[in-house]
C-alpha positions in Angstrom: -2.1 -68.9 2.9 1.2 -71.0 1.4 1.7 -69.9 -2.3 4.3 -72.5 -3.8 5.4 -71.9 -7.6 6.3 -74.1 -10.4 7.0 -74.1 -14.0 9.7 -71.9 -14.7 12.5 -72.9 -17.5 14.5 -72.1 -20.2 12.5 -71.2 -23.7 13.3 -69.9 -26.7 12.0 -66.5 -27.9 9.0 -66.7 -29.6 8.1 -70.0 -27.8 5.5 -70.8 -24.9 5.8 -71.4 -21.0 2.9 -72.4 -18.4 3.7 -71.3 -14.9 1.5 -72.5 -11.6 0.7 -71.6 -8.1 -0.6 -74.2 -6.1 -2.3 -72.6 -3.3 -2.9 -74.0 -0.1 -4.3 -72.8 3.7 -7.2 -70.6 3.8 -7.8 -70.2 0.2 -11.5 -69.1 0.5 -10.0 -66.1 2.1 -8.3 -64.9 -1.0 -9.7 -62.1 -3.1 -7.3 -61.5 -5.8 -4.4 -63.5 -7.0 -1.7 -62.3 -9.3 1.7 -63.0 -11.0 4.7 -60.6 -10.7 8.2 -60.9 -12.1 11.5 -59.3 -11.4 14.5 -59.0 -13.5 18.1 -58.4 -12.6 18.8 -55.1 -11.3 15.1 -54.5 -11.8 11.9 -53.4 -9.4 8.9 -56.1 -9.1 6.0 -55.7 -11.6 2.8 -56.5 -11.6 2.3 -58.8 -14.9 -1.3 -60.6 -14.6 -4.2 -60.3 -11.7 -7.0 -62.1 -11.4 -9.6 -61.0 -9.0 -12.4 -63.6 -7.2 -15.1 -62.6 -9.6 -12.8 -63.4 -12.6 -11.9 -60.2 -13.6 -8.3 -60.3 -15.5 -5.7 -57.3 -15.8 -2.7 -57.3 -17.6 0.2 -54.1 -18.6 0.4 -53.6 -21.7 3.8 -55.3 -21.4 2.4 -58.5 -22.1 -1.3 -58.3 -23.0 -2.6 -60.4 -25.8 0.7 -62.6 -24.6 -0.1 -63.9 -21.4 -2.8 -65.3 -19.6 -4.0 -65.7 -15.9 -6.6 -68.3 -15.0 -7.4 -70.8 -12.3 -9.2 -74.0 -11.5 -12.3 -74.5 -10.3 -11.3 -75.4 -6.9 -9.3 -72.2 -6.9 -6.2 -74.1 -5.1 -4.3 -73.8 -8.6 -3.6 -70.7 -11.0 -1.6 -70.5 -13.9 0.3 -67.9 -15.9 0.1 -68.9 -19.7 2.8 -67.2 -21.6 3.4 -67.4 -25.4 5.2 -65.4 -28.0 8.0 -65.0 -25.2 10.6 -62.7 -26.1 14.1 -62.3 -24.2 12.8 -59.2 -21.7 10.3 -61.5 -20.1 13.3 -63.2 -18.8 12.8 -62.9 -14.7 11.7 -64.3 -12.0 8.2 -65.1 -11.9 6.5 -64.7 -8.2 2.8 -65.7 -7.5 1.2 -63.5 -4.8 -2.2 -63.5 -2.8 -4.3 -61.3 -1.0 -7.0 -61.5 1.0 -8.9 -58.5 3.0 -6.3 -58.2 6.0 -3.0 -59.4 4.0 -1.2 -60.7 1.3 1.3 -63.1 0.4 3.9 -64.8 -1.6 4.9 -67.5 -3.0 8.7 -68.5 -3.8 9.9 -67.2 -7.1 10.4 -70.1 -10.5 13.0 -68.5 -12.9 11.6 -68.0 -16.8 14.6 -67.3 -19.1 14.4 -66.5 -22.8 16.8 -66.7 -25.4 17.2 -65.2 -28.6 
């Protein structure tokens, strides 16, 4: 599985961003996929998962705020983000995992301003 993310940019706060993760290799393989960020000086976290029966989950960090989908050929999935604020600033990472491993994609920086 080869994760490869795009997207990421420079927003105001308050303002909206669309991240995606084209996926490629053996994507019927893949059970769950999710996006995680990490700022500066901070550990990984786990922001939106989306499972192969559709199932979203979300912290409370940015629920109502973000959004996880994917297409319908499940070779694209998207992080919708709105009502940014300047702590979402990070580096956004798209991961994979199927029932022997998991995987990830290179990171797309998201910055916020205020």
């Amino acid at each position: 599985v080869q994760l490869q993310a795009s997207g990421g940019g420079l927003v105001q706060a308050g303002g909206s961003l669309g991240l995606s993760c084209a996926v490629s290799g053996s994507i019927f393989s893949i059970n769950t996929m999710s996006w995680y960020r990490q700022a500066p000086g901070e550990q990984r976290e786990l922001v939106a998962t989306l499972t192969l029966g559709g199932t979203t989950n979300y912290p409370d960090s940015v629920k109502g705020r973000f959004t996880i989908s994917r297409n319908n050929a499940r070779d694209t999935v998207y992080l919708q983000m709105n009502s940014l604020k300047p702590e979402d600033t990070a580096i956004y990472y798209c991961h994979a995992t199927t029932r022997t491993n998991y995987y990830w994609g290179q990171g797309t920086q998201v910055t916020v301003s205020s």
